[in-house]
PDB file of N, CA, C, O and CB in Angstrom:
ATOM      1  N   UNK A   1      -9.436  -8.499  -1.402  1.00  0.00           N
ATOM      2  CA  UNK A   1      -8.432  -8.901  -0.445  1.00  0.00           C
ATOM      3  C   UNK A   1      -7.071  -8.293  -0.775  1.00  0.00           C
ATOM      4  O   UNK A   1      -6.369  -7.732   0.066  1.00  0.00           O
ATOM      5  CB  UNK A   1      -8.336 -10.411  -0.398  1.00  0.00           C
ATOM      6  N   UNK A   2      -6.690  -8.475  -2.307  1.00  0.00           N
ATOM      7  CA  UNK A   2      -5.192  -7.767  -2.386  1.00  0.00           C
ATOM      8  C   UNK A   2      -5.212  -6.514  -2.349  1.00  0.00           C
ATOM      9  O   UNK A   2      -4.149  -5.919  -2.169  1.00  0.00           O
ATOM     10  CB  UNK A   2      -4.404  -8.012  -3.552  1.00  0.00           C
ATOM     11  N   UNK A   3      -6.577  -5.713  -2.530  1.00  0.00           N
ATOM     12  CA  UNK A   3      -6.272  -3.798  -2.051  1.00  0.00           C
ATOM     13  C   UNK A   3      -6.140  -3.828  -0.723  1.00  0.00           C
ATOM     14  O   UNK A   3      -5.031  -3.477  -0.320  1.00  0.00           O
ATOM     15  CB  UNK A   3      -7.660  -2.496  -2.344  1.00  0.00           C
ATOM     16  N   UNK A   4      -7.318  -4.292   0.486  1.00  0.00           N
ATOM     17  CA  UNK A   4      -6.875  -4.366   1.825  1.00  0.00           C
ATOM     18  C   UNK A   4      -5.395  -4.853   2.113  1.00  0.00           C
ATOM     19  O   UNK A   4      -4.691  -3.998   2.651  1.00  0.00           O
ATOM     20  CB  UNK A   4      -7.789  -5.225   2.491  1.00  0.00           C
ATOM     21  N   UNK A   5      -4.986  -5.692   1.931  1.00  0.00           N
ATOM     22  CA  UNK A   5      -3.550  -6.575   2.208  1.00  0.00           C
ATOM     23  C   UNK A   5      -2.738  -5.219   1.676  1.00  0.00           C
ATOM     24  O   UNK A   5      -2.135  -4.570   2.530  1.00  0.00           O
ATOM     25  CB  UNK A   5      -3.229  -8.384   1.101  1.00  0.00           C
ATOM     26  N   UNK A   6      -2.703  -4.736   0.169  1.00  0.00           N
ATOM     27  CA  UNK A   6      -1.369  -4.140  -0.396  1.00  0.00           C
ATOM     28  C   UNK A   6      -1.807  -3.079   0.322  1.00  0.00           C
ATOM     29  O   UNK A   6      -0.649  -2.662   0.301  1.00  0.00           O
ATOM     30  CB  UNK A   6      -0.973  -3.961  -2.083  1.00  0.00           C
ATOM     31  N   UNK A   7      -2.572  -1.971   1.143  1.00  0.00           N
ATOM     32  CA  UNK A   7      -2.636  -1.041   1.899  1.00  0.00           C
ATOM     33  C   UNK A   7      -2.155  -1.028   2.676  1.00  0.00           C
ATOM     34  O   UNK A   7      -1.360  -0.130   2.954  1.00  0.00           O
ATOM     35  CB  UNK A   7      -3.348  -0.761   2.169  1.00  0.00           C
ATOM     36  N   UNK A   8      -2.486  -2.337   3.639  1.00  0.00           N
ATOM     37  CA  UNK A   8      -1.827  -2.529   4.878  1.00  0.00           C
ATOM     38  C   UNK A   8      -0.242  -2.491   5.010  1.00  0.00           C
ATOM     39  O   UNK A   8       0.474  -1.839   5.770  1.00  0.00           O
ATOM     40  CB  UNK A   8      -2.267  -3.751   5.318  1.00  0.00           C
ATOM     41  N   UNK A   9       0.151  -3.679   3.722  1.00  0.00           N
ATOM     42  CA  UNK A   9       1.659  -3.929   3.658  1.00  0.00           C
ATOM     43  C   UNK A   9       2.646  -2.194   3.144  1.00  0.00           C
ATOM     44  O   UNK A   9       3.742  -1.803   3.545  1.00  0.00           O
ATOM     45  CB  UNK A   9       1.841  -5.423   2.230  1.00  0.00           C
ATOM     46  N   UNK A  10       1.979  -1.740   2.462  1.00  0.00           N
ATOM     47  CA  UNK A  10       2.396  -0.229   2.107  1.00  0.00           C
ATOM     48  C   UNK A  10       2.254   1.030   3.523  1.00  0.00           C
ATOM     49  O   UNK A  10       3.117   1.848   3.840  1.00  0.00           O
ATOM     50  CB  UNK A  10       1.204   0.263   0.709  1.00  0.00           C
ATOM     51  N   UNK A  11       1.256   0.880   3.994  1.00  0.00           N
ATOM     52  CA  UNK A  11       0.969   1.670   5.220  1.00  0.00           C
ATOM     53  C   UNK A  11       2.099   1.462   6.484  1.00  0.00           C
ATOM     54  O   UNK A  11       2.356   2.341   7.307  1.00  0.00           O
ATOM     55  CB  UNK A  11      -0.536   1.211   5.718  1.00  0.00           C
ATOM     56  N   UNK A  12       2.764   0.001   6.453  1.00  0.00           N
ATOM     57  CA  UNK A  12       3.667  -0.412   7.583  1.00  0.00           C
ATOM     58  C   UNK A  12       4.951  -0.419   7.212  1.00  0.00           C
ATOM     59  O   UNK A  12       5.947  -0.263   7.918  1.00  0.00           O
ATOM     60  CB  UNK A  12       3.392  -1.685   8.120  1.00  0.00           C
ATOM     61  N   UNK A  13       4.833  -0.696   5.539  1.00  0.00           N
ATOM     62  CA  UNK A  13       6.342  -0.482   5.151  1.00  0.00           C
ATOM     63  C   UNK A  13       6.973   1.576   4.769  1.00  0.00           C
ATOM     64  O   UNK A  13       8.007   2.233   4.651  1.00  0.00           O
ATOM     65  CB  UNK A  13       6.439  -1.665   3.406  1.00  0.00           C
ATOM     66  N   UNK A  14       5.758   1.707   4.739  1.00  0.00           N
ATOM     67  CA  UNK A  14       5.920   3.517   4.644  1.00  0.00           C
ATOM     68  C   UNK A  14       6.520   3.667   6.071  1.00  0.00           C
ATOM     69  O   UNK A  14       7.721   3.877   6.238  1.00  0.00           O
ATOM     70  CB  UNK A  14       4.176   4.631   4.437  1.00  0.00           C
ATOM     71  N   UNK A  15       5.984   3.596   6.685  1.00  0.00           N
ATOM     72  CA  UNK A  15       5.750   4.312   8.039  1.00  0.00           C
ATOM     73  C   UNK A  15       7.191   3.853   8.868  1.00  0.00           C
ATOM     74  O   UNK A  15       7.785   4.651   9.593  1.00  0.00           O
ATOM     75  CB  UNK A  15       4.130   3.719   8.897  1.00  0.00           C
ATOM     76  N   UNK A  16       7.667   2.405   8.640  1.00  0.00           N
ATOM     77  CA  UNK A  16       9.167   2.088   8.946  1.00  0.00           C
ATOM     78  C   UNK A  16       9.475   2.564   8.121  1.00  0.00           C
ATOM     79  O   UNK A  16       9.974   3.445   8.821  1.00  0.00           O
ATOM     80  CB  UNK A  16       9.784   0.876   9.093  1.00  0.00           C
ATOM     81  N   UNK A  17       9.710   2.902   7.095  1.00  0.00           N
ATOM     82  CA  UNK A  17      10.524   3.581   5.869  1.00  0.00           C
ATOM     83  C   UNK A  17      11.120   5.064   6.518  1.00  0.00           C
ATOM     84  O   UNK A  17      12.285   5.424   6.685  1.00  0.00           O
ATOM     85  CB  UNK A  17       9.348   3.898   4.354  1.00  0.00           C
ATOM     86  N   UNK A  18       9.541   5.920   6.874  1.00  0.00           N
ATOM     87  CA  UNK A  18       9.768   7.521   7.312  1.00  0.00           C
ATOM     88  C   UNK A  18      10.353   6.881   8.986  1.00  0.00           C
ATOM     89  O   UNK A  18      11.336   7.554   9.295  1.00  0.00           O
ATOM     90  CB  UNK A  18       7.856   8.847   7.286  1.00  0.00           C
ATOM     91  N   UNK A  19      10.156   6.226   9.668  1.00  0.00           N
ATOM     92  CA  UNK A  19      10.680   5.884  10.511  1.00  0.00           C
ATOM     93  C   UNK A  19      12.590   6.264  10.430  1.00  0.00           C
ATOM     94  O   UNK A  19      13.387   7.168  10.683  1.00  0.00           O
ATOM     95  CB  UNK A  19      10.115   4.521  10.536  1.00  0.00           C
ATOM     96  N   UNK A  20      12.540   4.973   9.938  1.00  0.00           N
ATOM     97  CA  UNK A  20      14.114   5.120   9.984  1.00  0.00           C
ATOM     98  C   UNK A  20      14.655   6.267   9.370  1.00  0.00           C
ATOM     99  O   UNK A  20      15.822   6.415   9.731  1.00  0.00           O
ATOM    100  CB  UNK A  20      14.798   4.007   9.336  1.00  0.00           C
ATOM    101  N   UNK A  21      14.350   6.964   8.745  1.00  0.00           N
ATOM    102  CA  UNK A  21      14.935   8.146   8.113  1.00  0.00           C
ATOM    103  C   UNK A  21      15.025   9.030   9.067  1.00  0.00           C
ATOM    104  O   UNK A  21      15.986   9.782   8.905  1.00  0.00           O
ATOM    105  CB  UNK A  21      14.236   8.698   7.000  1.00  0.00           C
ATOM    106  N   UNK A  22      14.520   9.196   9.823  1.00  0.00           N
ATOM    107  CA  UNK A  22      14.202   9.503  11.055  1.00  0.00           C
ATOM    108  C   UNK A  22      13.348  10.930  11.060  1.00  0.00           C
ATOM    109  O   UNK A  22      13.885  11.996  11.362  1.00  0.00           O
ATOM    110  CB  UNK A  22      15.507   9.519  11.864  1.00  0.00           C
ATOM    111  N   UNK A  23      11.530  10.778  10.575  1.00  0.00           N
ATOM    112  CA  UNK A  23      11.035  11.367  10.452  1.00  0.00           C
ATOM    113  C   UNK A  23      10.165  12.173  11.782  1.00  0.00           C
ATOM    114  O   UNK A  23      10.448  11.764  12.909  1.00  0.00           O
ATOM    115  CB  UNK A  23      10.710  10.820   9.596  1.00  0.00           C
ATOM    116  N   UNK A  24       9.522  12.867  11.712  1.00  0.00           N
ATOM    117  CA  UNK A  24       8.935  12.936  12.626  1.00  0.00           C
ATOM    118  C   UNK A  24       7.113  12.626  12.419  1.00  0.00           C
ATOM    119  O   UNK A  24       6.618  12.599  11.292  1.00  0.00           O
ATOM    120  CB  UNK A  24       9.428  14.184  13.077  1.00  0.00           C
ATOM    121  N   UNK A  25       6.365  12.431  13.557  1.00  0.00           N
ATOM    122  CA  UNK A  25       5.278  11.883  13.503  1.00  0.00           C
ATOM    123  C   UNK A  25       4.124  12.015  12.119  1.00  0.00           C
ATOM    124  O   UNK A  25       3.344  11.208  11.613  1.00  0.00           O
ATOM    125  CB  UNK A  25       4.839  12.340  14.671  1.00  0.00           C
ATOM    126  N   UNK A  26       4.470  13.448  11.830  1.00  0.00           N
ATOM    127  CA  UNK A  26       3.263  13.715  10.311  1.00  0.00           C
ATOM    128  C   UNK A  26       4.229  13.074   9.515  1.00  0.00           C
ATOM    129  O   UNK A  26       3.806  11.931   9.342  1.00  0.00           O
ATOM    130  CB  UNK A  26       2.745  15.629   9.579  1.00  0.00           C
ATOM    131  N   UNK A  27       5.480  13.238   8.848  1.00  0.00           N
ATOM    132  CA  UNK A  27       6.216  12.398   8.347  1.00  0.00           C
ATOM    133  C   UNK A  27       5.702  11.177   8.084  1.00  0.00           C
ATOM    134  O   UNK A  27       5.055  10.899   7.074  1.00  0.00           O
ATOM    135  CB  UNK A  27       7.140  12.318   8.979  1.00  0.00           C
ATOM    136  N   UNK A  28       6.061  10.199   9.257  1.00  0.00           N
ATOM    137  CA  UNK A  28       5.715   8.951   9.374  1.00  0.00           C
ATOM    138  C   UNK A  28       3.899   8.548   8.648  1.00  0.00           C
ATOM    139  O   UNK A  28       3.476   7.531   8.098  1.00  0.00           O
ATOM    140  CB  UNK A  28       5.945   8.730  11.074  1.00  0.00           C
ATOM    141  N   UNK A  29       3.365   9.591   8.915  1.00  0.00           N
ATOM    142  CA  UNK A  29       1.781   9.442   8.867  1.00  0.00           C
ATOM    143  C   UNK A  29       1.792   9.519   7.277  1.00  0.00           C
ATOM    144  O   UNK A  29       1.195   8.619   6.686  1.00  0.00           O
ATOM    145  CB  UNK A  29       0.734  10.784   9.770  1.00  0.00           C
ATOM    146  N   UNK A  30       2.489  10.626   6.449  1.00  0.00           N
ATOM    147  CA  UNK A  30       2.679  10.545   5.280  1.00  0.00           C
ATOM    148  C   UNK A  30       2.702   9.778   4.901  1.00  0.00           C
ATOM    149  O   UNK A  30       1.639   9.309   4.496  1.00  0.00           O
ATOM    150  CB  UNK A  30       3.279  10.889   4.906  1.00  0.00           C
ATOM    151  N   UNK A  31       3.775   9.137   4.754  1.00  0.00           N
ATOM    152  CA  UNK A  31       5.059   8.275   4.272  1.00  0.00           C
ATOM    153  C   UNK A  31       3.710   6.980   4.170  1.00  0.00           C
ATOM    154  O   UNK A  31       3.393   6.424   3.118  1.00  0.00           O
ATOM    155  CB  UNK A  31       6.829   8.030   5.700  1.00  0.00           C
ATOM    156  N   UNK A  32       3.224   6.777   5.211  1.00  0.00           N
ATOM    157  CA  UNK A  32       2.405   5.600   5.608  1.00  0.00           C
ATOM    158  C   UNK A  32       0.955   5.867   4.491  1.00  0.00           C
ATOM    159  O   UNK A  32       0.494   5.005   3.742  1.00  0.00           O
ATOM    160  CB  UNK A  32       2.020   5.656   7.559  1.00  0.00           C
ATOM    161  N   UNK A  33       0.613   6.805   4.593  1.00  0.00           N
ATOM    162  CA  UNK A  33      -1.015   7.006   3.499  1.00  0.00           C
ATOM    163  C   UNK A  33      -0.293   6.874   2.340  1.00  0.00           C
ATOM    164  O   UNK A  33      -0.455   5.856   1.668  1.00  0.00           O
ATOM    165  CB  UNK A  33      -2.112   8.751   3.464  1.00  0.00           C
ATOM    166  N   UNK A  34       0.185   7.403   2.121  1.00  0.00           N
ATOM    167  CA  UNK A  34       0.760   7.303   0.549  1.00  0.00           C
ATOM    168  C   UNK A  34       1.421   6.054  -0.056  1.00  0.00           C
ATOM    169  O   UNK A  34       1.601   5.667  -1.210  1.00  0.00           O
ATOM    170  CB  UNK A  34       1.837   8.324   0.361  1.00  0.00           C
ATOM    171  N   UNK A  35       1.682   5.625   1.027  1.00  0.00           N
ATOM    172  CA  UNK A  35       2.524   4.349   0.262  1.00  0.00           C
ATOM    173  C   UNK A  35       1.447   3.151   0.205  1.00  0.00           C
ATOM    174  O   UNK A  35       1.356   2.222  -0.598  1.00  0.00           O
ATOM    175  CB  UNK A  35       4.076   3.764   1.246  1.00  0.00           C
ATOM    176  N   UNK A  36       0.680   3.475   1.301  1.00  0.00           N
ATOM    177  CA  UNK A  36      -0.579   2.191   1.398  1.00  0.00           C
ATOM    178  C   UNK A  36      -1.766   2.610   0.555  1.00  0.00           C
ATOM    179  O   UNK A  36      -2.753   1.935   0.262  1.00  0.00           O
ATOM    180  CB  UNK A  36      -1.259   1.920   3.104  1.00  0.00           C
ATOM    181  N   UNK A  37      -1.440   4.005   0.185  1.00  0.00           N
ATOM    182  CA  UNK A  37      -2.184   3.962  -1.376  1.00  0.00           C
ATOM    183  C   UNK A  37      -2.064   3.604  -2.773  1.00  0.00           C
ATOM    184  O   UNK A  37      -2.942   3.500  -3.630  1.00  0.00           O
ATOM    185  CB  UNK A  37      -2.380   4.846  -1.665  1.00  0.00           C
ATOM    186  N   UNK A  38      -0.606   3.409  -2.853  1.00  0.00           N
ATOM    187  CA  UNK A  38       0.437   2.998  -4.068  1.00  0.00           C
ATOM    188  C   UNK A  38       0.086   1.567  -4.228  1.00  0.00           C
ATOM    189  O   UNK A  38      -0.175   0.962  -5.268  1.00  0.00           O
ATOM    190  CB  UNK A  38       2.195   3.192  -3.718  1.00  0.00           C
ATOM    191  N   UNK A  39       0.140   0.994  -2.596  1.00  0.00           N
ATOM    192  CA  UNK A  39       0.266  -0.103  -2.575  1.00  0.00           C
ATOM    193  C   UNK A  39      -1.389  -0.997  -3.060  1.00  0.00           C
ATOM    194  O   UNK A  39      -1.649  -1.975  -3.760  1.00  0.00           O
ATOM    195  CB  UNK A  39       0.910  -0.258  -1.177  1.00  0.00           C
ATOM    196  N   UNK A  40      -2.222   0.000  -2.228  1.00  0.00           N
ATOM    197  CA  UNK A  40      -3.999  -0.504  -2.602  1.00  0.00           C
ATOM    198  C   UNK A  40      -4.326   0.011  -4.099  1.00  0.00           C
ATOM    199  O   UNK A  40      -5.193  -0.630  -4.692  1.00  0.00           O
ATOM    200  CB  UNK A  40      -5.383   0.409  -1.376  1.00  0.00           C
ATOM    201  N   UNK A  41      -3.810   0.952  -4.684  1.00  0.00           N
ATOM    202  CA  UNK A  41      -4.121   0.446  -6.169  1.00  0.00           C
ATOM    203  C   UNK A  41      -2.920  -0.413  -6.854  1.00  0.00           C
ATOM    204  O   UNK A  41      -3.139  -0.596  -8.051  1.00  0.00           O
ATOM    205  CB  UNK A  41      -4.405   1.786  -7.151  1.00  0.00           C
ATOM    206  N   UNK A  42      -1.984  -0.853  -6.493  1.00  0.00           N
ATOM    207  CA  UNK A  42      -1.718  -1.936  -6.956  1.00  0.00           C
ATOM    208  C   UNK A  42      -2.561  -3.494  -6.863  1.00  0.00           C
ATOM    209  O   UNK A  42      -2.955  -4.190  -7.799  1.00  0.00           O
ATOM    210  CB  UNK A  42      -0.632  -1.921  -6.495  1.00  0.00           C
ATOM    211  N   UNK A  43      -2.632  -3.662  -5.846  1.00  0.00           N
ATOM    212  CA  UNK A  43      -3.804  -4.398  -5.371  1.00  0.00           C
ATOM    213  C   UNK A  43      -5.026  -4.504  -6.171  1.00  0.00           C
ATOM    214  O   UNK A  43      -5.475  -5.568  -6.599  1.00  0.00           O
ATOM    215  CB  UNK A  43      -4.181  -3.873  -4.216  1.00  0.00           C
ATOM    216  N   UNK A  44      -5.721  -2.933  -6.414  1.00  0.00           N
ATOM    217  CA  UNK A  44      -7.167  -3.150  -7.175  1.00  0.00           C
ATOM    218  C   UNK A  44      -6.546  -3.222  -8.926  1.00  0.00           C
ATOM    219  O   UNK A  44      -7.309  -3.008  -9.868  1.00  0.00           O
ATOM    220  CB  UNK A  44      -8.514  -1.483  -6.799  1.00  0.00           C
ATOM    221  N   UNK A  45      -5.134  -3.538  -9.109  1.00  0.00           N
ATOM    222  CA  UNK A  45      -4.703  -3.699 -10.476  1.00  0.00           C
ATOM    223  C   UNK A  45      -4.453  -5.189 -10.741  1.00  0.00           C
ATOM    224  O   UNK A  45      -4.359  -5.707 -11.854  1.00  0.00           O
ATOM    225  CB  UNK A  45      -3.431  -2.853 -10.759  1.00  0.00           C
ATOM    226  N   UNK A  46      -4.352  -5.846  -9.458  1.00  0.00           N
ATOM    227  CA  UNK A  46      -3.787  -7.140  -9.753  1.00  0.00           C
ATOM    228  C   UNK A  46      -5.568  -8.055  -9.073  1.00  0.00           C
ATOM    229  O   UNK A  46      -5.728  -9.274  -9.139  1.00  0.00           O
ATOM    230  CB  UNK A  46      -1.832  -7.464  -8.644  1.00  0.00           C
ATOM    231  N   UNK A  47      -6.730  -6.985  -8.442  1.00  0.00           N
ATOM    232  CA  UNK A  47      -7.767  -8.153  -8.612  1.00  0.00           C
ATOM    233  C   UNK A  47      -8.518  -7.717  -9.796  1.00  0.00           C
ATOM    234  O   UNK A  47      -9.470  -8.350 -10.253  1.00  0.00           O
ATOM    235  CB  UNK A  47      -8.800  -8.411  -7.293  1.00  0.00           C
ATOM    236  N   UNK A  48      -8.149  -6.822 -10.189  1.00  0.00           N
ATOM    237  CA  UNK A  48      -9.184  -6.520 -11.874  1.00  0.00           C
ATOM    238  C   UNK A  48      -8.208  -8.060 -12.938  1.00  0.00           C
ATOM    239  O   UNK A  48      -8.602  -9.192 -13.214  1.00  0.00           O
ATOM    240  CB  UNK A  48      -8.601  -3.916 -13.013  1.00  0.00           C
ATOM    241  N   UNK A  49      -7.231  -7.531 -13.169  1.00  0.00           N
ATOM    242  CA  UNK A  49      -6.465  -8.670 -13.495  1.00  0.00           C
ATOM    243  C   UNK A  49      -6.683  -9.901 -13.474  1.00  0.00           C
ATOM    244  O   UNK A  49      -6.754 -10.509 -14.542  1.00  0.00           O
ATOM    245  CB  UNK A  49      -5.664  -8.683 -12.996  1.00  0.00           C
ATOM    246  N   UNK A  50      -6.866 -10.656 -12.074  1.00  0.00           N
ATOM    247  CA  UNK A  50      -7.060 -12.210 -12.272  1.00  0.00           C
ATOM    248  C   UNK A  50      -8.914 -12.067 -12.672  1.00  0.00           C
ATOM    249  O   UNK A  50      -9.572 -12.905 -13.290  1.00  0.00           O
ATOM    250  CB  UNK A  50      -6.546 -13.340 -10.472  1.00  0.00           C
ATOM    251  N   UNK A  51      -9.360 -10.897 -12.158  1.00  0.00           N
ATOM    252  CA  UNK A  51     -10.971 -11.449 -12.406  1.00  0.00           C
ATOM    253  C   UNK A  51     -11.355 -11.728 -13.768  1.00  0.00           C
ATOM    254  O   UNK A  51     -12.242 -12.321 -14.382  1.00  0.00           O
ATOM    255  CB  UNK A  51     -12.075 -10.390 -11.949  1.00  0.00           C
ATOM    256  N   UNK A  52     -10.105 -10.915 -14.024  1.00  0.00           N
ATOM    257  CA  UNK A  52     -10.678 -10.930 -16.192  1.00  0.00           C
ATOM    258  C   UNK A  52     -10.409 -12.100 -16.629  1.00  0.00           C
ATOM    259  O   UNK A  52     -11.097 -12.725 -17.436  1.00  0.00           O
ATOM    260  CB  UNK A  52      -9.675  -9.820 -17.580  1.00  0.00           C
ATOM    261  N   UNK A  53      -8.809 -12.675 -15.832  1.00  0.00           N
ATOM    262  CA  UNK A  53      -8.563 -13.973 -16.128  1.00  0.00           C
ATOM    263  C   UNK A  53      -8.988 -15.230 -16.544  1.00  0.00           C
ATOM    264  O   UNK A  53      -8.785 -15.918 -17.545  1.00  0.00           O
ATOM    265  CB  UNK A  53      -8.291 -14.164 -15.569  1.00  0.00           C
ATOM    266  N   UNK A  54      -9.900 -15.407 -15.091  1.00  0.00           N
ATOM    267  CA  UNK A  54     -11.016 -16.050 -14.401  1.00  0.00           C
ATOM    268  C   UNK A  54     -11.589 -16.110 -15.034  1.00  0.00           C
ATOM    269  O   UNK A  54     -11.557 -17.305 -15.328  1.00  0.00           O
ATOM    270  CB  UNK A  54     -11.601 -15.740 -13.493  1.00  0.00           C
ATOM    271  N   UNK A  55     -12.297 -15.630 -15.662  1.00  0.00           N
ATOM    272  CA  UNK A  55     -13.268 -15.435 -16.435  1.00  0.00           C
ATOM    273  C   UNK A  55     -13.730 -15.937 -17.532  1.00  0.00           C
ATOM    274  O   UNK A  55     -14.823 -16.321 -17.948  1.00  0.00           O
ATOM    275  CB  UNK A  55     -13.220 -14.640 -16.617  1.00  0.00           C
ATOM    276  N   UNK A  56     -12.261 -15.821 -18.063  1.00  0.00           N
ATOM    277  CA  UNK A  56     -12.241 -16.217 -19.734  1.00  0.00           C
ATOM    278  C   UNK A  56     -12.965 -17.607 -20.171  1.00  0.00           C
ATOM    279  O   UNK A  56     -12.985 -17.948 -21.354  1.00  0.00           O
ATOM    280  CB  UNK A  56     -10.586 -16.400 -20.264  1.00  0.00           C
TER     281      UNK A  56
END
């Protein structure tokens, strides 16, 4: 759930990000994969994390 979610939240906050800068469309598309990739392995860092937790 937190890689889907931090993709999403990275993909929309990229994409307003190249937005306002005032990018143009591949720009925006950039700005948006990359950041909702930053954002989905943060995500698969914080469910490896609690699973180990969990676990203990």
């Amino acid at each position: 759930m937190f890689v889907i979610g931090g993709f999403l939240l990275g993909a929309i906050g990229g994409g307003l990000r190249a937005r306002a800068r005032g990018g143009k469309l591949a720009d925006i598309l950039q700005y948006a994969f990359v950041h909702g990739l930053i954002f989905a392995l943060m995500g698969l860092f914080v469910t490896i994390y609690l699973d180990r937790m969990l676990r203990a």
